[in-house]
MILO-39125 format. One line per field, with one value per residue: residue number from 1; chain; x, y, z of N, C-alpha, C in turn. Coordinates in nm, 2 decimals. Layout:
num	(NUM|...) .
chaine	(A|...) .
npx	(X|...) .
npy	(Y|...) .
npz	(Z|...) .
capx	(X|...) .
capy	(Y|...) .
capz	(Z|...) .
cpx	(X|...) .
cpy	(Y|...) .
cpz	(Z|...) .
end
This chain:
num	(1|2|3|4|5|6|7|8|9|10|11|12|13|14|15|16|17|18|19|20|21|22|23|24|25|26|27|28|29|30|31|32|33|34|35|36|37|38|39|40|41|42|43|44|45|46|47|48|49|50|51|52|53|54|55|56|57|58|59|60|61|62|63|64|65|66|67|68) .
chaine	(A|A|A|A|A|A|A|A|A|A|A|A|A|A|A|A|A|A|A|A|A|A|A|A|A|A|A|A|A|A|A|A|A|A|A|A|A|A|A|A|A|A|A|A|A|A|A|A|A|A|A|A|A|A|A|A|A|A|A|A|A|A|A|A|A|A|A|A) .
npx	(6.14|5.99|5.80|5.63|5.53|5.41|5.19|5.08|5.00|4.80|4.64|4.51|4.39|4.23|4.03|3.94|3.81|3.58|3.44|3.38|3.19|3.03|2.90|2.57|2.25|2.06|1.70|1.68|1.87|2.04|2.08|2.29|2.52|2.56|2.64|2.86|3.03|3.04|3.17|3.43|3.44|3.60|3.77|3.90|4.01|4.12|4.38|4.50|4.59|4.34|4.17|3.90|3.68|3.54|3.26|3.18|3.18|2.96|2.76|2.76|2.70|2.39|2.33|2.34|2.14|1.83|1.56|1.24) .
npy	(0.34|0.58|0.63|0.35|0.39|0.62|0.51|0.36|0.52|0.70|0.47|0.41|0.69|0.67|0.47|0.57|0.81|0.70|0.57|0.72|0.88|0.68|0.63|0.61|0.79|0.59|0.47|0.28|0.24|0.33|0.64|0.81|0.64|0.63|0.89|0.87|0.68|0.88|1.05|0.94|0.85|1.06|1.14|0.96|1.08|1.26|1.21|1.08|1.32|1.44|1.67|1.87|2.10|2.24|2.36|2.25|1.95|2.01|2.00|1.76|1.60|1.72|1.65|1.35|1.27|1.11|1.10|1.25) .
npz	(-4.48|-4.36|-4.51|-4.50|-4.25|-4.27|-4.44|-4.36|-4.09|-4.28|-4.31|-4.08|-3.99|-4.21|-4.11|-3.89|-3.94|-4.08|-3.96|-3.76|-3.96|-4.01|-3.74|-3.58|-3.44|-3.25|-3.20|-3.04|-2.82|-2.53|-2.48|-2.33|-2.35|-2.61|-2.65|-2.53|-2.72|-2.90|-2.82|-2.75|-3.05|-3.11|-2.95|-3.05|-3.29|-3.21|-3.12|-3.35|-3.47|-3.62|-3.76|-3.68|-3.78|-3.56|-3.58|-3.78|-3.64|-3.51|-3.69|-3.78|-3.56|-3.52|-3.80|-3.75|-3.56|-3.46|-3.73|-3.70) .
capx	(6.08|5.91|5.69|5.58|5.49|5.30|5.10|5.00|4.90|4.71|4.50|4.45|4.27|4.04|3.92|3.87|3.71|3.48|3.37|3.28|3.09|2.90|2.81|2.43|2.19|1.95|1.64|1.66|1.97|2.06|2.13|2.38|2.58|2.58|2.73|2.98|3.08|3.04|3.29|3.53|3.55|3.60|3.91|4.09|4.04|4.26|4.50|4.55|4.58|4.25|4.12|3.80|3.63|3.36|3.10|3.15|3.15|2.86|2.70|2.77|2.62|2.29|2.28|2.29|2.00|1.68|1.44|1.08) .
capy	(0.33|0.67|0.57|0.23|0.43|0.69|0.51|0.29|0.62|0.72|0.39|0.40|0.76|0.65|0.37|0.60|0.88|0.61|0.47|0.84|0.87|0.55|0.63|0.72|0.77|0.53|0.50|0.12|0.23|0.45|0.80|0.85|0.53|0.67|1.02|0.86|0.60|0.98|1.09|0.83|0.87|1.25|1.08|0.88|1.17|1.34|1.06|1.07|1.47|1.44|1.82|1.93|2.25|2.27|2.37|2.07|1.78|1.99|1.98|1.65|1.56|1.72|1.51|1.21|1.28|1.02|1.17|1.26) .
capz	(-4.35|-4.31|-4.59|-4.44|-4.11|-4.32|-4.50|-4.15|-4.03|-4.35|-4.31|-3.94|-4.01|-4.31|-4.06|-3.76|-4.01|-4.17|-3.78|-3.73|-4.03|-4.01|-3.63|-3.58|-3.29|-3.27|-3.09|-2.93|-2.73|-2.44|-2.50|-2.28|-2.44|-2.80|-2.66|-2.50|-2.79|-3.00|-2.78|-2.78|-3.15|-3.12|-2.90|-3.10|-3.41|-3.15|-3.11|-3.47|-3.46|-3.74|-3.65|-3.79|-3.73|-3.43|-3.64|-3.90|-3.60|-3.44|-3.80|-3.79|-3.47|-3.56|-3.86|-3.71|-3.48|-3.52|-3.80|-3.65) .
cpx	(5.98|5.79|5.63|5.40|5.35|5.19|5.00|4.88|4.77|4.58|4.43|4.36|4.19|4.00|3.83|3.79|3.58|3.40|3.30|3.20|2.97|2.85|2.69|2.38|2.06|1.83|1.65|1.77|2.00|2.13|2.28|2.54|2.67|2.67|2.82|3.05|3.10|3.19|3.42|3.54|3.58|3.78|4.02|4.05|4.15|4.33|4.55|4.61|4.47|4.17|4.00|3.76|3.51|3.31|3.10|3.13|3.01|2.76|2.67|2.67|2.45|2.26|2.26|2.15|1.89|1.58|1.32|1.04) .
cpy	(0.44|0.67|0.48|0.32|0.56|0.62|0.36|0.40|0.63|0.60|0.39|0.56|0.72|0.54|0.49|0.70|0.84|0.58|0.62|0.91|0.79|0.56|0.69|0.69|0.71|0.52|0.37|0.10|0.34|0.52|0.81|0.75|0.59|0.81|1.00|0.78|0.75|1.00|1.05|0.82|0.97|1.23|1.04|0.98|1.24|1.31|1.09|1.19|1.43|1.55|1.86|2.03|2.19|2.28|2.23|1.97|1.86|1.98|1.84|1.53|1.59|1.61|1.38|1.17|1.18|1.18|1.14|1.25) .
cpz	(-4.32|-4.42|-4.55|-4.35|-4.18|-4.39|-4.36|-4.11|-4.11|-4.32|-4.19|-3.96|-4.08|-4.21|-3.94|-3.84|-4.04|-4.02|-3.75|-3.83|-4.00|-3.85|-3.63|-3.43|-3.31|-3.17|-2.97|-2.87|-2.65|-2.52|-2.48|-2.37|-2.53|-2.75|-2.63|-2.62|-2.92|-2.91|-2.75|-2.90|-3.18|-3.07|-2.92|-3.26|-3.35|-3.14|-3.22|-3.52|-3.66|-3.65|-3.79|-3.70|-3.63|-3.48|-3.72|-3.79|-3.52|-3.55|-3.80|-3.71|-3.50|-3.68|-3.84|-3.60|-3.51|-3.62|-3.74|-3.69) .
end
């Protein structure tokens, strides 16, 4: 049983990891929008206890920025 439940877990993180990879900020949508749909998956990484360093998700966030 405690295997089942573990490996549940395991896949419910690589989806929410993967959804916070693949998010970007684009330009043909509100701003505000995107930081909240950022911050909603910042949310359920917490839910899942998936803990990354402050500097890596604000790395992160820069990267995703629109290129100039």
């Amino acid at each position: 049983m405690v295997t089942k439940y573990t490996v549940e877990d395991v896949g419910k993180q690589k989806i929410i990891i993967g959804k916070f990879y693949q998010w970007e900020i684009v330009d043909n949508k509100d701003i505000k929008t995107q930081i909240n749909e950022y911050h909603r998956l910042l949310e359920d990484m917490k839910a899942e206890n998936i803990n990354f360093l402050e500097g890596f998700i604000a790395e992160i966030l820069i990267e995703k920025l629109p290129h100039l």
